[in-house]
N, C-alpha and C positions, 0 to 999 in steps of 0.2 A: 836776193840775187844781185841786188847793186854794189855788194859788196865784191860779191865774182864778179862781176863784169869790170871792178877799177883794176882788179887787180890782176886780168888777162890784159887789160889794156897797158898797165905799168910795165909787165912782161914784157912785151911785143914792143910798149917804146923803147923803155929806159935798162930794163934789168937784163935782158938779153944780149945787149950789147955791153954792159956795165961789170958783169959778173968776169970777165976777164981782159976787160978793155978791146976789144975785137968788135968794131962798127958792122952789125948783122940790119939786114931789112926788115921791118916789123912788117912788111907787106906778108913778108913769104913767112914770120914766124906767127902772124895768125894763123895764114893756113895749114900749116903743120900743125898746130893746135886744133884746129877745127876739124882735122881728117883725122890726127890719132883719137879723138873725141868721140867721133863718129866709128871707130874702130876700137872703140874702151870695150876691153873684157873679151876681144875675139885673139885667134893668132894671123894674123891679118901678116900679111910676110910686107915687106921693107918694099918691095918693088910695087903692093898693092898701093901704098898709102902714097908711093911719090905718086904713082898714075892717078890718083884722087886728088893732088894737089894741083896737077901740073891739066887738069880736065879743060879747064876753064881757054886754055893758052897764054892768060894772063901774065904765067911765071912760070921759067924755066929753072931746072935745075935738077942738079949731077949732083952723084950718089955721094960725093965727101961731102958736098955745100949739107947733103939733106945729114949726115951724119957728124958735120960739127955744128946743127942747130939743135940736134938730139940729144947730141954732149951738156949742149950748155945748158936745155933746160931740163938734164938732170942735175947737173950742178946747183941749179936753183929751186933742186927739188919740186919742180913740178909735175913729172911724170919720172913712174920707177916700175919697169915691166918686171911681171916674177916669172920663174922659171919653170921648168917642167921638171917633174916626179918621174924618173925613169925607173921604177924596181924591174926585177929581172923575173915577172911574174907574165911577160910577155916578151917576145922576140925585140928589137930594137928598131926594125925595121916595120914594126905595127904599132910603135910609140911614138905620138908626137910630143917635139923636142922642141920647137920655136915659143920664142916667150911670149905671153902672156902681156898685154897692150893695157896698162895701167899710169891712172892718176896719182897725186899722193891725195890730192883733196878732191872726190866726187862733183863737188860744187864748180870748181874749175873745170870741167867737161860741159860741164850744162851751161857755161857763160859762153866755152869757145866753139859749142854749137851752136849757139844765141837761140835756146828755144827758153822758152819759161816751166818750172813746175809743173805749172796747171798742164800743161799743153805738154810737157812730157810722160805726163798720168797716164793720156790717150794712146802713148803709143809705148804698149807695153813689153814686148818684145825689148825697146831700148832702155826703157825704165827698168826692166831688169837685168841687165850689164849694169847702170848706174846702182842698183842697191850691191851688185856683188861689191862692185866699188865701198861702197858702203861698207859691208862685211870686213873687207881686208884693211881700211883704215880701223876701223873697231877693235879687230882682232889685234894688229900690230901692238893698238896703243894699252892693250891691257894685258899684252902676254910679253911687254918691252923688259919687262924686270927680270923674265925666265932665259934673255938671249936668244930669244925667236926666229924662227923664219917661214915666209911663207912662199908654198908652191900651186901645183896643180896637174893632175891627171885625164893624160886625156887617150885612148888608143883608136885604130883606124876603124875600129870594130863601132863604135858610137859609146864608148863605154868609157864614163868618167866623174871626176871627182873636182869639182868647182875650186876648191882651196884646199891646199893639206897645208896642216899645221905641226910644225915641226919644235921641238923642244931640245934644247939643249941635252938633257938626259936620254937623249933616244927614243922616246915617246912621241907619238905623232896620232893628229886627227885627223880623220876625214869627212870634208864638211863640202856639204850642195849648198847654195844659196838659193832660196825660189819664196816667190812673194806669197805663195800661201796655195789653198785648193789642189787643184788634180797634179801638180807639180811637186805636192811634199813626197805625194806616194813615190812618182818618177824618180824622184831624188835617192829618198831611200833601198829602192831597187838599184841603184846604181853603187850607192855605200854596197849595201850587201854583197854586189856578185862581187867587186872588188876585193872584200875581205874575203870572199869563200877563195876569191882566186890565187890569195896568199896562203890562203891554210892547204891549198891544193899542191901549190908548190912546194911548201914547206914539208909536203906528205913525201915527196921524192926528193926533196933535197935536203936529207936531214942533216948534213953534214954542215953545210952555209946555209940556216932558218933564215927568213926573214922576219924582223919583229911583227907581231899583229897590232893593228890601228889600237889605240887607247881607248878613242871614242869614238863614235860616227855619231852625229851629230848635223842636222840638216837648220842654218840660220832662217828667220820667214820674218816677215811683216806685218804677224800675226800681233796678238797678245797673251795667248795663253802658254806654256813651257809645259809639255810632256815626254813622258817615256812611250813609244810606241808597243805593241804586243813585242814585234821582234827587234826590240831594245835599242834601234834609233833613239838618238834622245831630238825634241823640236824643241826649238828654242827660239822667241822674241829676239831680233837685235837689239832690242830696246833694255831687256833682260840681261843680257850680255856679263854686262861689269857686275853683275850679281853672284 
């Protein structure tokens, strides 16, 4: 992790204000790192995160300051939120649309939270936003040759889909992240009524189908890669690039 920590600190001094010559405060761009960190992997809205920054009273700041320190450290590729999977298998108004609060490198959230590894094993609720993090760096970097892109489904009902993976050809997966045990089942219940909810629509709208998922597919932290009965596939991240 010493290697995170140089290089949220290089952030915060040098590269934030470097990447377009614009003298930014490293005071306030840690804690922008620290809060969207602390917000990795949720849809946490824009007003939640300045109110998390701004807690302390130590620093102030208005909603352009906070969105041209957003800019710059996507310019420096360090956080790249993805977006929401809107199909028309639900109303618009029972879909959430707000994106998705992403690192590009996992290990860069766990330095601008300053907790360690170990110590974020314990608290596993957050260790698993960090491995989805995991997932969608994985996913990017081996499906980069197909023209990829990644999203996520979520509706008001509780019902959703951790990552969709999206393929240039129109093929798309729908993938749960979850570190292993009573969480694969949840997961895959989730893949499932999603797909039945496409082929439901697709039953009355046969004029505009929508394509059906390619694969469902549920990532873990396991080690072992199976087909379930009802044809989930689980898969090791570790397994992945295989």
């Amino acid at each position: 992790m010493l290697i995170a920590r140089d290089y949220v600190n290089s952030v915060c001094e040098n590269d934030i204000s470097a990447i377009d010559k614009k003298q930014r405060n490293p005071k306030i761009a840690r804690q922008i790192l620290k809060s969207y960190a602390r917000n990795i992997s949720t849809l946490a809205k824009k007003t939640n995160i300045m109110a998390d920054i701004t807690l302390s009273g130590d620093i102030t700041l208005s909603m352009d300051t906070y969105d041209n320190y957003i800019a710059a450290l996507e310019k420096l590729f360090v956080i790249q939120d993805i977006d929401a999977w809107c199909p028309a298998i639900r109303s618009k108004t029972a879909l959430r649309s707000a994106p998705k609060r992403c690192f590009i490198d996992p290990s860069t959230a766990v330095a601008a939270m300053g907790v360690s590894m170990e110590a974020l094993e314990t608290q596993l609720k957050t260790f698993g936003f960090i491995f989805e993090q995991m997932c969608i760096r994985d996913l990017k970097a081996y499906t980069a040759d197909f023209n990829s892109h990644i999203s996520y489904y979520r509706d008001r009902y509780g019902l959703e889909a951790d990552l969709v993976l999206h393929l240039e050809d129109g093929k798309y997966a729908l993938i749960e992240c979850k570190l292993g045990g009573m969480e694969i089942d949840f997961g895959a219940k989730h893949l499932l009524e999603i797909s039945q909810l496409i082929k439901k629509y697709n039953k009355t709208e046969r004029q505009v189908p929508l394509r059906e998922p390619t694969l469902l597919m549920i990532l873990t932290g396991g080690k072992m890669a199976y087909t379930r009965p009802d044809g989930v596939k689980v898969i090791p991240l570790g397994c992945l690039k295989d």
